[in-house]
KEVO-19925 format. One record per residue: x, y, z of N, C-alpha, C, O in turn; residue number from 1. Coordinates in steps of 0.001 Angstrom, whole numbers, plus 500000, padded with zeros to 6 digits. Layout:
<rs>
R     n.X     n.Y     n.Z    ca.X    ca.Y    ca.Z     c.X     c.Y     c.Z     o.X     o.Y     o.Z  num
R       X       Y       Z       X       Y       Z       X       Y       Z       X       Y       Z  NUM
...
</rs>
This chain:
<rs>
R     n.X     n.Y     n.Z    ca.X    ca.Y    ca.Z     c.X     c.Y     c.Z     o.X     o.Y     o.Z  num
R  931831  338056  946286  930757  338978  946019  929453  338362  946547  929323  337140  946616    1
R  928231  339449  947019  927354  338835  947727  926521  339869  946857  926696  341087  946823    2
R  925586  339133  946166  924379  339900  945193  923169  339479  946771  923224  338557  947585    3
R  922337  340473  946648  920735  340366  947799  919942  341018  946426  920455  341691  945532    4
R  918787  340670  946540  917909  340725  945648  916574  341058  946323  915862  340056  946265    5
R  915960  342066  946937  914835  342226  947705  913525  343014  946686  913903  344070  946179    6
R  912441  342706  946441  910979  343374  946473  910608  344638  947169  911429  345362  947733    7
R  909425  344848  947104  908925  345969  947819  909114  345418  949357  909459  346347  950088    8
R  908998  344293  949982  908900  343973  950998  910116  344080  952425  911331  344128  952232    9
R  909594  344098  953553  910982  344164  954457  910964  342732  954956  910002  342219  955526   10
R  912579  341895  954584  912756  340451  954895  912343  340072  955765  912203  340782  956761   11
R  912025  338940  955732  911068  338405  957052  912268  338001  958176  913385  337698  957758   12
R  912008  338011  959458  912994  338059  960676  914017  336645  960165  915245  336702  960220   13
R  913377  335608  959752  914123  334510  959377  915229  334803  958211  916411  334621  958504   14
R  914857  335288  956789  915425  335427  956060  916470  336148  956558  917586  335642  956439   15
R  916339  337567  957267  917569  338617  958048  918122  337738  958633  919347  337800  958523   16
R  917640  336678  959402  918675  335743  960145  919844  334998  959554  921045  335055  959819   17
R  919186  334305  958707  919932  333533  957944  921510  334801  957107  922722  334587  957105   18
R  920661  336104  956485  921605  337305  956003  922836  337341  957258  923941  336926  956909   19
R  922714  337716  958385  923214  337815  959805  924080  337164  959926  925169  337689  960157   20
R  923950  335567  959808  924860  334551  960239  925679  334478  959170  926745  333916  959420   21
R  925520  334908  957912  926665  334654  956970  927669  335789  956770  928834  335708  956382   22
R  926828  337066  957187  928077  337804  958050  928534  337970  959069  929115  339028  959308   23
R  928414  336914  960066  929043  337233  961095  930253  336041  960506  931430  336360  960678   24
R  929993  334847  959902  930792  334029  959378  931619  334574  958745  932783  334190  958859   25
R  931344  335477  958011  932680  336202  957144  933079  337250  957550  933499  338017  956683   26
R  933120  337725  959008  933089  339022  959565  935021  338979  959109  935554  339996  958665   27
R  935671  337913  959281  937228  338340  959243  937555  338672  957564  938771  338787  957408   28
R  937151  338766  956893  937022  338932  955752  936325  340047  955157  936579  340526  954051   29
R  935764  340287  955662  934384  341216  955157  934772  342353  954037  934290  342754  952978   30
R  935976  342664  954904  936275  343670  953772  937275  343365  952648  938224  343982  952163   31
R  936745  342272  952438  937355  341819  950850  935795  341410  950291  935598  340898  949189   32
R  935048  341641  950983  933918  341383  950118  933208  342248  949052  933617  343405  948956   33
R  932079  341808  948135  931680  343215  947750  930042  343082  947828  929547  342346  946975   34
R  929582  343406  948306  927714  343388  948357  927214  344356  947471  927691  345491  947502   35
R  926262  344043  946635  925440  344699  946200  923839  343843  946506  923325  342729  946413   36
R  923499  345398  946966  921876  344995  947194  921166  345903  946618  921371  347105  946782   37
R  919901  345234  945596  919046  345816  944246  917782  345726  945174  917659  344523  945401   38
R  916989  346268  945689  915829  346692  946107  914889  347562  944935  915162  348369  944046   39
R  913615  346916  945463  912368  347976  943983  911268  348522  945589  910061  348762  945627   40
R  912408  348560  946828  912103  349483  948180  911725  348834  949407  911337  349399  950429   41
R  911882  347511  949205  912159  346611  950934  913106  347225  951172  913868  347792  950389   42
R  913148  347132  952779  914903  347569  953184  914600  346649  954465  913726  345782  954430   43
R  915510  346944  955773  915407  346021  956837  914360  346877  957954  914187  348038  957586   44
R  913902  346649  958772  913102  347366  959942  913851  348266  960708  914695  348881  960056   45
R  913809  348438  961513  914218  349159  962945  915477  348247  963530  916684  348473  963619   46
R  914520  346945  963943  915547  345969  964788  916610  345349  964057  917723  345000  964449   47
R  915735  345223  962204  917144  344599  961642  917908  345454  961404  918898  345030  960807   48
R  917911  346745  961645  919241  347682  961190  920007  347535  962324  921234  347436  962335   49
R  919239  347519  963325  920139  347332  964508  920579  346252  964993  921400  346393  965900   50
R  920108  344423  964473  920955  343501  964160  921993  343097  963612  922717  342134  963866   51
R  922048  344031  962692  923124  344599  961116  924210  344823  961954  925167  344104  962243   52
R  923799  346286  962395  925107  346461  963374  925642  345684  964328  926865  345755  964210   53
R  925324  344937  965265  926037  344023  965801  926457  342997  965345  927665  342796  965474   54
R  925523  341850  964562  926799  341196  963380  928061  341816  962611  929049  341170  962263   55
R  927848  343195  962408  928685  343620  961907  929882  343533  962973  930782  342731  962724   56
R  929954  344275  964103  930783  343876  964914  931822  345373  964952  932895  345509  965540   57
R  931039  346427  964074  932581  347339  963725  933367  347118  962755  934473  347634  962591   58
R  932785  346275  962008  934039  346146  960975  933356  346701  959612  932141  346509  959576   59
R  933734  347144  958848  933734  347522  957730  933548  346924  956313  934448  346354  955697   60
R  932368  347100  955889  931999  346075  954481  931271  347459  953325  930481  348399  953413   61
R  931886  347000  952605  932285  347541  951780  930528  347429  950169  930449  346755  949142   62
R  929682  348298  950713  928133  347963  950072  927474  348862  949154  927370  349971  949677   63
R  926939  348813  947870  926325  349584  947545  924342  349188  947311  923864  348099  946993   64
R  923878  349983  947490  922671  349557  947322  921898  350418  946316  922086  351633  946244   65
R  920918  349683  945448  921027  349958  944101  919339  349890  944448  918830  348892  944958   66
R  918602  351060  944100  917576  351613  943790  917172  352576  943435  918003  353464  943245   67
R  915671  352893  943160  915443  354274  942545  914258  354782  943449  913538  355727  943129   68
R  914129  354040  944638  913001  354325  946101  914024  355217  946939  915221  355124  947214   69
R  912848  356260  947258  913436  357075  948118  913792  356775  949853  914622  357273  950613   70
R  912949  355934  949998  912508  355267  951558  913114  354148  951683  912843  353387  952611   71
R  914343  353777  950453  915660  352842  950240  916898  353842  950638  917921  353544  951254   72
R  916513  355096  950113  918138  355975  950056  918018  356751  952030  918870  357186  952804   73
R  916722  356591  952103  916638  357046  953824  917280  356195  954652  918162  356470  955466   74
R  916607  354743  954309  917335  353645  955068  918174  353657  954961  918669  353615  956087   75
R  919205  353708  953951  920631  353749  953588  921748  354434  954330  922909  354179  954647   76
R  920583  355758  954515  921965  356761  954954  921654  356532  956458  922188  357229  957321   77
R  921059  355859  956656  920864  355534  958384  921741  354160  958740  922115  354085  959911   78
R  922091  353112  957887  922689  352158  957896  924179  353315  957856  925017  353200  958750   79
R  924344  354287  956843  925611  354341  956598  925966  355028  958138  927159  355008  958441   80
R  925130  355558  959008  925980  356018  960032  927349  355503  961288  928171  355956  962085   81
R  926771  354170  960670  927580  352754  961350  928319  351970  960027  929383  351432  960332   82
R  927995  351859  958909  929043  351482  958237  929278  352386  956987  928489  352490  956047   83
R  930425  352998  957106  930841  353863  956486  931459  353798  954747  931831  354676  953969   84
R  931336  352300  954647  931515  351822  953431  930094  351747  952390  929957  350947  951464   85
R  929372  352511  952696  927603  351757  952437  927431  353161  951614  927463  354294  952093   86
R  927202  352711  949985  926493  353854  948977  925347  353338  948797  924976  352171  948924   87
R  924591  354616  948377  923319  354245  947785  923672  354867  946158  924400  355822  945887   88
R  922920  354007  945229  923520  354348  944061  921569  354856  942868  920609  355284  943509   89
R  921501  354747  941954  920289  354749  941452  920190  353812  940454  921175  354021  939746   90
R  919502  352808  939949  919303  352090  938901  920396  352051  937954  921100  351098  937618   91
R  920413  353473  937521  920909  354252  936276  922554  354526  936362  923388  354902  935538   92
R  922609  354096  937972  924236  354309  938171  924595  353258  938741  925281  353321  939761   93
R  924116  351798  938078  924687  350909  938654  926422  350625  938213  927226  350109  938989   94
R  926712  351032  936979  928280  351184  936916  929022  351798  938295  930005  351399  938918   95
R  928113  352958  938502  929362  353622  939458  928987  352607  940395  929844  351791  940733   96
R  927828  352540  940864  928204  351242  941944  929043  349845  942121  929279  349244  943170   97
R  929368  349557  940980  930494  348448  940722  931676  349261  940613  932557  348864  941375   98
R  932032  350384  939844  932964  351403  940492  933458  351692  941995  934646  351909  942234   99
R  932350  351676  943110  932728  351913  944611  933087  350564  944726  933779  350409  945733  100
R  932882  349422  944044  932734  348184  944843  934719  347650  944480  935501  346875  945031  101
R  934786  348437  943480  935843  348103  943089  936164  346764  942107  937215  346124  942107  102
R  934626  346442  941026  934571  345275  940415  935246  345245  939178  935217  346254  938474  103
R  935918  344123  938766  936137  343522  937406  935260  343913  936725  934160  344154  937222  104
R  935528  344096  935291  934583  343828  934352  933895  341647  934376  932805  341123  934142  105
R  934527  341393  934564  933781  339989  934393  932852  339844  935842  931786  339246  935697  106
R  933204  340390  937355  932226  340420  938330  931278  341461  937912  930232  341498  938560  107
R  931445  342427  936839  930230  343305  936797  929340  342402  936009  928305  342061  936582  108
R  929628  341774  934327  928611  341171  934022  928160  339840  934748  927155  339244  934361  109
R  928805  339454  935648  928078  338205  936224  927226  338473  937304  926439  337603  937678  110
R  927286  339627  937882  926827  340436  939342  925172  341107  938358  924081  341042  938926  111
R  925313  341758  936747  924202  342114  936028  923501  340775  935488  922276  340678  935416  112
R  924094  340088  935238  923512  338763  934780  922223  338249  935888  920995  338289  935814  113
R  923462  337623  937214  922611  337151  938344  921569  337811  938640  920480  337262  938808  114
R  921816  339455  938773  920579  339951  939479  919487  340367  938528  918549  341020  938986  115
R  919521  339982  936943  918388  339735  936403  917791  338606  936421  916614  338608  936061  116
R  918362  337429  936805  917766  336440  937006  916811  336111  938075  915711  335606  937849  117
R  917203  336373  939110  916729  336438  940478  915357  337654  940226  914153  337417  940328  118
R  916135  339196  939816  914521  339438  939479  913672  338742  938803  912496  338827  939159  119
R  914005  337881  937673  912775  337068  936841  912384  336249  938023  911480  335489  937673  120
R  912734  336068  939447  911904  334886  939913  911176  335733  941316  910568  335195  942241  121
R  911470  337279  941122  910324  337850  942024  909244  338040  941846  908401  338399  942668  122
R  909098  337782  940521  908016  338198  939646  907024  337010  939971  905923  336958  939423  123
</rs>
């Protein structure tokens, strides 16, 4: 499981880099993975959506992204045109989003745990 934890902000080219290389590292795998990404409405730019896709490579990962920004659920469905595994979910439906992800109950509370923590340190 891969928790991302983003702000209002769009990641800086480095941070996307570093995101990039750890999926292209797990590209043979990918789809045993499960990503959830909690945004309060950063998303990636132009070029990083279109970096996305070529690390991606075509392969299929399996993502939900968890906000209640509308200019998160735009980006989203523009990511999903290339990966077809990619929900956007709302705050309020983060169950069903561990539902698409296909999680345990013990990866759901450790996946809710982590990503309150990480928010306490955006703050």
């Amino acid at each position: 499981m891969i928790l991302l934890r983003q702000n209002t902000e769009t990641a800086s080219d480095a941070e996307w880099d570093n995101l990039l290389r750890l999926i292209v590292s797990l590209r043979t795998e990918l789809q045993k993975v499960k990503f959830i990404v909690r945004t309060d409405g950063g998303g990636p730019s132009p070029p990083q959506r279109k970096s996305l896709e070529q690390a991606l490579g075509g392969v299929p990962a399996r993502v939900a992204v968890v906000s209640d920004h509308l200019k998160v659920r735009f980006v989203t469905s523009t990511i999903a045109l290339f990966q077809k595994e990619l929900r956007s979910f709302l705050i309020k439906e983060f169950p069903q989003a561990c539902d698409h992800l296909g999680m345990l109950d013990s990866e759901r509370r450790q996946a809710d745990v982590t990503l309150k923590e990480m928010e306490s340190e955006l703050a």
